[in-house]
N, C-alpha and C positions, 0 to 999 in steps of 0.2 A: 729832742725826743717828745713825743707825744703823750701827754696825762688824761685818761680818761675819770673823771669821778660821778659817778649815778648814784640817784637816788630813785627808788620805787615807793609806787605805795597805791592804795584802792581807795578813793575816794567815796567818803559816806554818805550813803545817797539823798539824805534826809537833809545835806549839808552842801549840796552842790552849790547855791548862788554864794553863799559866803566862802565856801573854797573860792570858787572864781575869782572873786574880789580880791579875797588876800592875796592868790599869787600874780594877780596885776599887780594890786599897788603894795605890795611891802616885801615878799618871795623875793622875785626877783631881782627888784633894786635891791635888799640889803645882800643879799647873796652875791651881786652885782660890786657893792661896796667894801664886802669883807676878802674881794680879790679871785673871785671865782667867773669866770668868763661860760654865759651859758650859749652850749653849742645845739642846742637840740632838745623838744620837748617830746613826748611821742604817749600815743596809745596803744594798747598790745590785742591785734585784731585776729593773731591767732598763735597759740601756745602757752606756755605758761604764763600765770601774775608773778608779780600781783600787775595791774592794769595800766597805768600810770607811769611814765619813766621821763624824771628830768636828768639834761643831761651838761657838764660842765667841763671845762677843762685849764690847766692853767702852764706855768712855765716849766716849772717841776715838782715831783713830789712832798719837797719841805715845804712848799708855798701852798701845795694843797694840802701837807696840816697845819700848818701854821693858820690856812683859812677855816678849817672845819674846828679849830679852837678857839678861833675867834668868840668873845661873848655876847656879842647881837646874835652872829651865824647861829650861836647854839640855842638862846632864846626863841629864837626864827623858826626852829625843828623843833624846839616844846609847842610853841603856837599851832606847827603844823600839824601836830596830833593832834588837836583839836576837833579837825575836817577829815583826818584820813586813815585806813588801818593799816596793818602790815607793812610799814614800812621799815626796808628795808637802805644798804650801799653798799656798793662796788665799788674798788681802785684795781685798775689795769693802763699798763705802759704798753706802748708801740713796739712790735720788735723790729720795726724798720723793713719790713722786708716787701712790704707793698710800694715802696717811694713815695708817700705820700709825704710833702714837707709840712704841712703847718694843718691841722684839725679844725676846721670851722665849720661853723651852723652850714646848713642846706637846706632851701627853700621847699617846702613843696612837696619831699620825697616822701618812701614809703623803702623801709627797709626789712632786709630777711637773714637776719642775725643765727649765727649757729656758732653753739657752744660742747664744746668738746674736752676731754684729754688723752695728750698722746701717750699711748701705750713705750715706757722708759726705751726699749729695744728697738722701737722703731722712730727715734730721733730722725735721725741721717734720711731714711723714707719719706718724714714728714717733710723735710727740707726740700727736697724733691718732689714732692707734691706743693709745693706753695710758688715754689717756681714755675711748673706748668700750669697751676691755677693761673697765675698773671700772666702768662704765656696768653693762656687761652682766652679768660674774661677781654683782655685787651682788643679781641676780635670780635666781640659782640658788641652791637651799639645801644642799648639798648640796658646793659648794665654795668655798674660801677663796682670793682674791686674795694670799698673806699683805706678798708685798714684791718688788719690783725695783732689783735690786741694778746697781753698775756696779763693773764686777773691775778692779781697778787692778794688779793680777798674782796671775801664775799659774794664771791661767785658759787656755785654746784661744781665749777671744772675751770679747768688751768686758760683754756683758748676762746677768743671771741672772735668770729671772723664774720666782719659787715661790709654786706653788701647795700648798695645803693639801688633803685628802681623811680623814674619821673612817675612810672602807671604801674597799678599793682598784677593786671593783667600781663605785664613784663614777668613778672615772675613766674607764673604760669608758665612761660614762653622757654624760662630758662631752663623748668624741670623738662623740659623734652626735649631741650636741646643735647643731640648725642654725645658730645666733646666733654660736656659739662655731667652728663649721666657718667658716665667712665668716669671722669673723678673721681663722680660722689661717690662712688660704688667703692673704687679703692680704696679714700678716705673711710667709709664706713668699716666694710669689713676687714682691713689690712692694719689701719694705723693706729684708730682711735677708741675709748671707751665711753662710758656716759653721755652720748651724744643727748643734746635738744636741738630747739629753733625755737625762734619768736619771728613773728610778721608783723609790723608795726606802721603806724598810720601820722606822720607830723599832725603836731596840732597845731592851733593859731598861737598861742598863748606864747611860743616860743621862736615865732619864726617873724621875716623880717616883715615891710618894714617897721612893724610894731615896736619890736624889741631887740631890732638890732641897729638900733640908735642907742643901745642900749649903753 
């Protein structure tokens, strides 16, 4: 099963070079050390903050608290308020239903994250819609199903479904695509409540081959 755990936060602007440096040289490696495997850095280029999203994952959930009690790890996130506001975390698990086996870093991408919860009554609908989503995305070249997450906290809403894009102009590409508008449209009006998105931008900081030698 797949472990999602994020961390957000907005970087101080007056504090930017010394962020930097910390999460080169200390962030990551002890995060790194206390057994947390970092899958993704990201900036959030449209939708809500906060601005900032690292992103980790590990074998299962005991291991991701057993990491976040870790006492460097917790040191680690005193030091990081130092540099950042609003930070925030999220844990969400895989429901398996995209086949995705194993959650790793991705080079380069630019992802369009949508966050949702389904309306109790329309379970059984939602299941049927996640099945034709992957029907469908599987027909487009252009974008990646990668995974649907379900947020156990810290989240606004119960669902996270991320998609994958090489060019953010892909995204564009997807909101006209008709197959994919029918969805959304279902999805929206039929199924779910509190919908958002986020549009989000890889940074270097977290992508290979810097730090996935890691």
């Amino acid at each position: 099963m797949n472990i999602l755990y994020v961390q957000y936060w907005d970087i101080i602007r007056s504090k930017e070079d010394e962020y930097s440096s910390f999460i080169i040289n200390k962030y990551n490696p002890v995060a790194k050390a206390a057994g947390l495997e970092i899958v993704g850095g990201y900036y959030v280029e449209a939708g809500m903050g906060p601005s900032t999203i690292a992103c980790f994952t590990a074998n299962d959930i005991s291991e991701i608290n057993r990491c976040v009690l870790n006492e460097n790890f917790i040191k680690l996130n005193n030091e990081l308020l130092t540099y950042v506001d609003n930070k925030r975390s999220l844990l969400a698990i895989s429901t398996g239903r995209t086949g995705l086996e194993k959650y790793q870093i991705q080079e380069g991408v630019w992802k369009w994250n949508h966050y949702y919860t389904v309306k109790p009554e329309k379970k059984e609908l939602y299941r049927a819609f996640i099945k034709k989503a992957v029907e469908v995305i599987k027909k487009i070249d252009f974008v990646e199903l990668t995974e649907e997450w379900h947020i156990l906290y810290g989240g606004i809403s119960d669902y996270l479904l991320e998609m994958s894009f090489k060019d953010p102009y892909d995204i564009a590409r997807l909101m006209n695509n008709e197959d994919f508008r029918e969805l959304e449209k279902l999805l929206k009006k039929e199924i779910i409540t509190d919908y958002s998105s986020r549009i989000l931008r890889s940074t270097e900081r977290f992508e290979k081959p810097r730090w996935i030698t890691l």
